[in-house]
C-alpha positions in Angstrom: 31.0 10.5 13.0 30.7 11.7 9.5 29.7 15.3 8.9 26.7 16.2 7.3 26.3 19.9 4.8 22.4 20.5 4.3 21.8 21.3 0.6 19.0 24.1 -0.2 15.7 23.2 -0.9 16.4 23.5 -4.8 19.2 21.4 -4.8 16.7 18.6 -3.0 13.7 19.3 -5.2 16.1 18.6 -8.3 17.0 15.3 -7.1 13.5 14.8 -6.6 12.4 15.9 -10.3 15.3 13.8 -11.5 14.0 11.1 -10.0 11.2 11.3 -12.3 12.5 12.7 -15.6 11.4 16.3 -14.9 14.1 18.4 -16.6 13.5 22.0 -18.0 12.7 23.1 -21.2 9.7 19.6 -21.0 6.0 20.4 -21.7 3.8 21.0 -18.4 7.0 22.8 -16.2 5.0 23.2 -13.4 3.9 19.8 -12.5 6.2 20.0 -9.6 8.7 23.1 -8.3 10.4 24.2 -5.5 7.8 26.7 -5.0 4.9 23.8 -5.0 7.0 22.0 -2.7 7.8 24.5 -0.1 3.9 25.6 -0.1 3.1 22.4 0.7 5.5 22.5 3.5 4.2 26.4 4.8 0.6 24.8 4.5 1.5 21.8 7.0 3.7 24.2 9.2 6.9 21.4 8.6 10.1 22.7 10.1 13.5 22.5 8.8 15.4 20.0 10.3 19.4 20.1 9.4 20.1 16.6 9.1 20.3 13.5 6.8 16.3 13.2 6.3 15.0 16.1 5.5 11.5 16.8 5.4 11.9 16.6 1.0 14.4 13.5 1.8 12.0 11.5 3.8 9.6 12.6 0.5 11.9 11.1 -2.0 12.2 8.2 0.3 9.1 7.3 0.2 8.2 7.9 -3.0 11.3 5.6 -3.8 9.7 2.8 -2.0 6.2 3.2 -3.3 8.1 2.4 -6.8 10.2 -0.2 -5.7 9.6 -4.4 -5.6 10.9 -4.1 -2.4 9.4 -1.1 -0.5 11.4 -2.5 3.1 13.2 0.6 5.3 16.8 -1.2 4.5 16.1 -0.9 0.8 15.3 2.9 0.4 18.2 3.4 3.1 20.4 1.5 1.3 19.1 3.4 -1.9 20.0 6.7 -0.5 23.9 5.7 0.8 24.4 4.5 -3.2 23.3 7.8 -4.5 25.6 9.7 -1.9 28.1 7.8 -2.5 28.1 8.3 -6.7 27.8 12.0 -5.9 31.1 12.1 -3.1 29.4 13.5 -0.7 29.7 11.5 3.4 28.8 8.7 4.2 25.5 8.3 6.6 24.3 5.5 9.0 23.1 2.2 7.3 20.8 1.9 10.2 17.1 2.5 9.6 16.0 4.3 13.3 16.4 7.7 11.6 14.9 6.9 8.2 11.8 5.4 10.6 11.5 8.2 13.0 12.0 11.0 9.8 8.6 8.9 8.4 7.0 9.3 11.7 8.0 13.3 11.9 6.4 13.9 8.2 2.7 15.0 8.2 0.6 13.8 6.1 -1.1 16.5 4.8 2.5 17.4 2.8 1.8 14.2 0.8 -1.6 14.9 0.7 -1.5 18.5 -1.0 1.6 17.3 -3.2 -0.7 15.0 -5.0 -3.8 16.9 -5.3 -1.3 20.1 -6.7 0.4 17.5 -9.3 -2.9 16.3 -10.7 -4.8 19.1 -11.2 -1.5 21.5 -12.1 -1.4 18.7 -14.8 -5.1 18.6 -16.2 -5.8 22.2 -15.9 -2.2 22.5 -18.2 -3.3 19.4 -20.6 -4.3 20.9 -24.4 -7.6 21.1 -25.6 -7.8 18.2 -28.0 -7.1 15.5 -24.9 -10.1 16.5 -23.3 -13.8 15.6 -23.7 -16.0 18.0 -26.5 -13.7 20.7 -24.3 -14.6 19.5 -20.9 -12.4 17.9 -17.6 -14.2 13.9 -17.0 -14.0 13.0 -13.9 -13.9 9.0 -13.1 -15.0 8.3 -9.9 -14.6 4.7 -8.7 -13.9 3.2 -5.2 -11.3 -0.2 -3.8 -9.9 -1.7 -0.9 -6.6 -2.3 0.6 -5.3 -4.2 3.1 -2.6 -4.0 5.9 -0.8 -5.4 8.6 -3.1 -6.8 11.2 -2.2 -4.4 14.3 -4.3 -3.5 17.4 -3.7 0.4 15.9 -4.5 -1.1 12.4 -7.8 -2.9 13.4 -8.9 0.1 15.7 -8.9 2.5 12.9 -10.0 0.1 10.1 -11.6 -3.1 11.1 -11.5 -6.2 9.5 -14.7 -7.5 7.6 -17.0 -8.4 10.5 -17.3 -12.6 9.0 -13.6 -13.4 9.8 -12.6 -15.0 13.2 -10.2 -12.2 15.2 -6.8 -13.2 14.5 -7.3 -14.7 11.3 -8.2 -11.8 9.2 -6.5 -8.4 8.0 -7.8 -4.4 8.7 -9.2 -3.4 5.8 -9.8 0.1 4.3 -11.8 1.4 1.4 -11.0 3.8 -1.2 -12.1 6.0 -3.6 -10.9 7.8 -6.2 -10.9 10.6 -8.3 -9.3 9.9 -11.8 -8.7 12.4 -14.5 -10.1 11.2 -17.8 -7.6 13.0 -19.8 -4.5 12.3 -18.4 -4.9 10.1 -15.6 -4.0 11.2 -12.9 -5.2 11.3 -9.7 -7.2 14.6 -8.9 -8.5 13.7 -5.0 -9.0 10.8 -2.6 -10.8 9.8 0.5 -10.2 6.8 2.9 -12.3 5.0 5.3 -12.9 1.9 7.3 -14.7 -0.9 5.2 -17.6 -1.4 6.6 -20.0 0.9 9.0 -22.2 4.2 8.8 -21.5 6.3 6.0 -18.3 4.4 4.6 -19.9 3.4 1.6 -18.1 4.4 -1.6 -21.1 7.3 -2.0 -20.7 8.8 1.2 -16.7 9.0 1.1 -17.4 10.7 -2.7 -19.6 13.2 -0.9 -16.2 14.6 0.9 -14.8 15.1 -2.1 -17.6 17.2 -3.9 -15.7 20.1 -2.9 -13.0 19.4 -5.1 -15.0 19.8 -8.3 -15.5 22.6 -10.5 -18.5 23.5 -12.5 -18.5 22.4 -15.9 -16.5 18.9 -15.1 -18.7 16.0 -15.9 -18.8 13.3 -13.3 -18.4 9.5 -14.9 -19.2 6.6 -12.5 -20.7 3.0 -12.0 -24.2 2.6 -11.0 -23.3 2.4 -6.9 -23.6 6.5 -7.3 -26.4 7.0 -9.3 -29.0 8.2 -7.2 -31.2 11.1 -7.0 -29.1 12.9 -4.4 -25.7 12.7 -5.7 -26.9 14.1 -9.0 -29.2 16.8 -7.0 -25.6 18.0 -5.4 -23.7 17.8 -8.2 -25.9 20.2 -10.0 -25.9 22.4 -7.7 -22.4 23.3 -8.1 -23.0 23.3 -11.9 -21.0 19.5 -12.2 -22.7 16.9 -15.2 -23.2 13.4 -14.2 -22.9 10.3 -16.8 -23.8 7.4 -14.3 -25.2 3.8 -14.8 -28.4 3.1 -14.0 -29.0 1.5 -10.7 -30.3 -1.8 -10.7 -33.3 -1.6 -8.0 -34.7 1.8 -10.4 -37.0 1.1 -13.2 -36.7 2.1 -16.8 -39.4 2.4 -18.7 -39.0 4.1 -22.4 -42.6 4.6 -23.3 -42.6 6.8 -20.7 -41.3 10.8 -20.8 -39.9 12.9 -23.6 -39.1 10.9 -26.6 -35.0 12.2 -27.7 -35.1 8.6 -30.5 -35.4 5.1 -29.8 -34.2 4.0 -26.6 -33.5 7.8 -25.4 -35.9 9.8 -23.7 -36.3 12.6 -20.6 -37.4 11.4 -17.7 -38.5 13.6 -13.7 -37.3 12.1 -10.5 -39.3 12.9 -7.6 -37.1 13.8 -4.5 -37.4 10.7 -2.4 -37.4 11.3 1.6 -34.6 12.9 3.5 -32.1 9.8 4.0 -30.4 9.8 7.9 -27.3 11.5 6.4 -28.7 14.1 4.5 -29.1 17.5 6.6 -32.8 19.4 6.8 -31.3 22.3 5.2 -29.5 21.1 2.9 -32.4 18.9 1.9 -34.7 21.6 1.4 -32.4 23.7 -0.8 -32.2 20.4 -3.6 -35.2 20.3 -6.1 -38.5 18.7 -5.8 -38.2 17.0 -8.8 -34.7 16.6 -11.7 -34.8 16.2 -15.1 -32.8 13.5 -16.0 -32.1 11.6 -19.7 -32.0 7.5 -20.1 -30.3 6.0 -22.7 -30.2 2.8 -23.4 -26.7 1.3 -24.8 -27.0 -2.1 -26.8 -23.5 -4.2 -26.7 -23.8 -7.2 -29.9 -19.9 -7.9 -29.5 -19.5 -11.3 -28.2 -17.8 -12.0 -24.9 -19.2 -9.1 -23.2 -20.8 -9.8 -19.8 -23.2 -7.1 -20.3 -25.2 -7.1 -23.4 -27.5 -3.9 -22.4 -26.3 -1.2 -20.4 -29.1 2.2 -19.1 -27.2 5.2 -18.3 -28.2 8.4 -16.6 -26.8 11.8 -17.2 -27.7 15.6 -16.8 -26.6 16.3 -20.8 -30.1 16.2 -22.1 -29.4 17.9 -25.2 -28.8 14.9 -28.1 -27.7 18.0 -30.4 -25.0 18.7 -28.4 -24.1 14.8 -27.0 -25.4 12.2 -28.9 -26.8 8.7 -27.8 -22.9 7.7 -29.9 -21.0 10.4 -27.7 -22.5 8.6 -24.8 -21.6 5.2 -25.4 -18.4 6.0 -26.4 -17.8 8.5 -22.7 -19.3 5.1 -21.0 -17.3 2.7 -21.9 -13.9 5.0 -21.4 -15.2 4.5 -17.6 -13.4 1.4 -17.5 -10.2 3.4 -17.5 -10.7 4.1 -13.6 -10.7 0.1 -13.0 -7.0 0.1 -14.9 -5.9 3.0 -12.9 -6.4 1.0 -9.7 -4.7 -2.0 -11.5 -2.1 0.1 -12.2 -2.1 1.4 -8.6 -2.6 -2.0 -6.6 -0.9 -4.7 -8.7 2.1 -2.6 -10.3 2.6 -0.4 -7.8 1.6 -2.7 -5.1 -1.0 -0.5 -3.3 -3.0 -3.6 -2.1 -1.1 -4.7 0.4 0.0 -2.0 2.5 3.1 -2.3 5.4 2.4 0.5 8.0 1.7 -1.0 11.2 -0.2 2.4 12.6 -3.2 4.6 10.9 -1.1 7.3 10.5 1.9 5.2 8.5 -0.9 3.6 6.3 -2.2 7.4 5.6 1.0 8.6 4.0 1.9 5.0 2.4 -1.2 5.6 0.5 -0.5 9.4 -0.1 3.2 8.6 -1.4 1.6 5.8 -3.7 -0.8 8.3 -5.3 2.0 10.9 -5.4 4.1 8.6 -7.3 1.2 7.8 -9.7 0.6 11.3 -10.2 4.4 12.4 -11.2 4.7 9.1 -13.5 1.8 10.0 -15.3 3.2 13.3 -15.4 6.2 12.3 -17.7 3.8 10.4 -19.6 2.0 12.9 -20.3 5.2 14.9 -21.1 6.4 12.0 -23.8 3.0 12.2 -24.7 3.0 15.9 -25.9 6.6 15.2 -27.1 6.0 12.8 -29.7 1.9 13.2 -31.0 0.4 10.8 -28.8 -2.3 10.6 -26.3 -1.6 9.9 -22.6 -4.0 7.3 -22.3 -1.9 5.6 -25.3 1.0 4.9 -23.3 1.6 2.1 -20.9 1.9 3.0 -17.3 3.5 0.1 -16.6 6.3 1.0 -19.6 6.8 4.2 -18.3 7.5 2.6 -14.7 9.9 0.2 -15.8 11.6 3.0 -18.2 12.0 4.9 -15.0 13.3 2.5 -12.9 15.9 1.5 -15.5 17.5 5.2 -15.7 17.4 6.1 -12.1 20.5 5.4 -11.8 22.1 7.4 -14.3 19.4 10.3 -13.6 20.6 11.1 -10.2 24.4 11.0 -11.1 24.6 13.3 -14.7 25.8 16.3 -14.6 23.4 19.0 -15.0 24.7 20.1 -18.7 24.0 16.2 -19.3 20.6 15.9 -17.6 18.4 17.6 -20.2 19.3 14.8 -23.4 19.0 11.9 -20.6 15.5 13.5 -20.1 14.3 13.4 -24.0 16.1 9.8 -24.5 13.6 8.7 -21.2 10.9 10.4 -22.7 11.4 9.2 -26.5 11.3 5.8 -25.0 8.5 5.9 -22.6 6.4 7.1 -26.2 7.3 3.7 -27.4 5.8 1.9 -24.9 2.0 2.1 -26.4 -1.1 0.2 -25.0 -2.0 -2.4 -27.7 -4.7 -1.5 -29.8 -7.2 -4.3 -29.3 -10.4 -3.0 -29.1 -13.4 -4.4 -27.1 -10.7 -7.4 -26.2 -12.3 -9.9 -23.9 -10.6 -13.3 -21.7 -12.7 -16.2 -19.7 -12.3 -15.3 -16.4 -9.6 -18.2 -15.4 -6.2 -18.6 -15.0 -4.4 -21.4 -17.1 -1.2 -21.2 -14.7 -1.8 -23.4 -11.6 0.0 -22.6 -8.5 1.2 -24.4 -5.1 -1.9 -24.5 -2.5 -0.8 -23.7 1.1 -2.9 -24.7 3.8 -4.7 -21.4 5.2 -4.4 -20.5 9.2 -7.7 -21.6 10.7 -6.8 -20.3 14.4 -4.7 -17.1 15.0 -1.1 -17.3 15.1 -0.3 -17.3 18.5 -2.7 -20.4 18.9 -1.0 -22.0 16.2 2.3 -21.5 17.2 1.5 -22.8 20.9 0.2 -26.2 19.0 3.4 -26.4 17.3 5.6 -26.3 20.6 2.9 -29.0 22.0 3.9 -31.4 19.1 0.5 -30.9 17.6 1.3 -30.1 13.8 -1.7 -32.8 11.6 -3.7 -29.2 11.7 -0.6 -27.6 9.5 0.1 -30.7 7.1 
């Protein structure tokens, strides 16, 4: 049996910082530390185990395979025998029982904190001129993903309540706190798809907490309602929301701000089921709110007419122009989630228990967070703007000098970092503004028959000699 030497913590948080590009001497030094990372141990009360898969090991793994095409246990074990095996240290198991019961150890709340620390360590360190007229934007917006249809799986997150059992998949929703600025992600909540208080509004309400006064709030029209606003105000948060559909607008009424812009009052409506009596009470009888009415004339544009809603009621100091300009930068939470479920792979999810599809998600929000972190860095770097850069660049710049990352030698590491950086600030969004695309695909692909009975059934058919259903 080979013999294994445990390395310090320091020694395993620089593998993990090579892993994404952090070296010293970059911009934004404390987006992740051994310090960071052992508070976030203290704060889930992790042991240290002396063996192969560390607590920090079992991080890196996962992070690895939140990253890679082929997130399977063989891959990231296999990953972790090539790097020992550069660096000359033993040789370990090829077997995946102790990578799988390492996962099962990890809480987690480590995963959890790690992200939440990277994000905001990042935003609250971002320079002045990234931010909006001096102020942190928070996107809110909300998803699904999907995962392997378990008894554990459909227990915790049902599957929508139209599909036949065996024939459809758990299904959880998210949402999502972006950060304007730099991207990242600042806080998250998950729940089951469908039932009381699931809704995309309610799991937001969790994360209230997590805000700061003077942020300003930017969201879709699913949140705008009296009470979200009411509680956002009372921790001194802004809200820029679109108007939803089933209020009316009507701009002859309230205090005229120019055409189509004007000050409205709410009434409180009556205390909704979730809403507690005190709480209730302390909120406002009435809110001051401003409608503004945004007119799109550029063709190919599903909406031609958009009404937002926000608490800036001042036009000297945010202008009907600032608004439209804030409202259409929301679209920046729908290509974070692009970039979290199509090039990351988020959507489908592979644990086959609640808690594995917890920390899958965590570790794919974790890995977000620290590649937008060296994006951010090559931002800095070179004079550009985060949200100039293509995740997706940065992703595949990454994965192209892992390799070499995790076998330089330390006097090497910190030129390997710039080069990685220098070409990560190459990889720039396209500037196509106000692009549009018909809603089709031109490619045509292969049509499988879908399963009509659950699997078991279908597999009992098969042994009968019954196979017309499957042609």
């Amino acid at each position: 049996m080979s013999q294994h030497t445990p390395r310090p913590l320091a020694d395993q948080v620089e593998s993990l910082r090579r892993q994404f590009a952090q070296a010293p001497g970059l911009p934004f030094p404390d987006a992740l530390t051994a310090e960071r990372v052992a508070a976030a141990f203290r704060g889930e009360d992790v042991p240290s185990y002396d063996c192969v898969y560390t607590p920090l090991t079992t991080v890196r793994l996962l992070l690895a395979q939140a990253l890679d095409p082929d997130p399977s246990l063989r891959r990231a074990v296999s990953r972790l025998l090539a790097e020992r095996a550069a660096q000359g240290r033993a040789a370990i198991s090829a077997g995946t029982g102790a990578y799988s019961q390492a996962r099962r150890r990890l809480p987690e709340g480590v995963l959890s904190r790690l992200t939440r620390h990277v994000g905001a360590d990042l935003l609250r360190q971002a320079p002045a001129p990234w931010r909006w007229q001096g102020r942190d934007v928070k996107i809110v917006d909300g998803t699904t993903v999907s995962m392997p249809d378990t008894p554990a799986n459909q227990a915790a997150y049902p599957q929508p309540a139209h599909e036949r059992p065996g024939l459809g998949f758990p299904l959880a929703r998210l949402v999502v706190v972006f950060s304007l600025a730099v991207g990242t992600v600042l806080d998250a909540a998950v729940g089951p798809f469908a039932g009381k208080r699931t809704g995309e509004p309610a799991l937001f309400r969790g994360l209230h907490p997590g805000l700061r006064a003077g942020d300003v709030v930017l969201a879709d029209r699913y949140f705008c309602s009296y009470f979200e606003i009411a509680l956002l105000r009372q921790q001194g948060v802004d809200a820029v929301l679109r108007l939803h559909q089933r209020r009316p607008v009507d701009f002859r009424r309230g205090r005229r701000l120019g055409r189509d812009d004007h000050v409205v009052v709410w009434k409180k409506p009556k205390r909704p089921e979730w809403l507690e009596e005190a709480t209730y009470a302390q909120l406002p009888d009435t809110l001051e709110v401003r409608e503004v009415r945004l007119r799109g004339t550029r063709p190919g544009f599903r909406t031609q007419t958009v009404v937002v809603v926000t608490t800036l009621r001042d036009p000297r100091q945010v202008s009907r122009l600032d608004l439209t300009d804030l409202y259409r930068r929301r679209w920046q939470a729908e290509l974070d989630l692009r970039s979290l479920k199509q090039t990351m792979q988020m959507g489908i999810l592979r644990g086959k228990s609640p808690a594995l599809v917890g920390k899958e998600l965590w570790a794919h929000l974790l890995a977000y967070n620290l590649i937008r972190t060296v994006m951010a860095q090559a931002a800095r770097r070179h004079d550009r703007e985060p949200r100039a850069l293509s995740f997706k660049g940065a992703l595949q710049t990454l994965a192209a000098f892992a390799p070499h990352a995790l076998v330089a030698r330390r006097d090497q590491w910190p030129a390997l970092a710039e080069r990685i950086l220098a070409a990560i600030a190459q990889h720039r969004v396209a500037d196509r503004p106000d692009r549009y695309e018909p809603r089709a695909r031109k490619r045509r692909y292969d049509n499988f028959m879908h399963l009509r009975r659950p699997r078991a059934e279908a597999k009992a058919l098969l042994l009968k000699g019954v196979c017309e259903e499957f042609k």
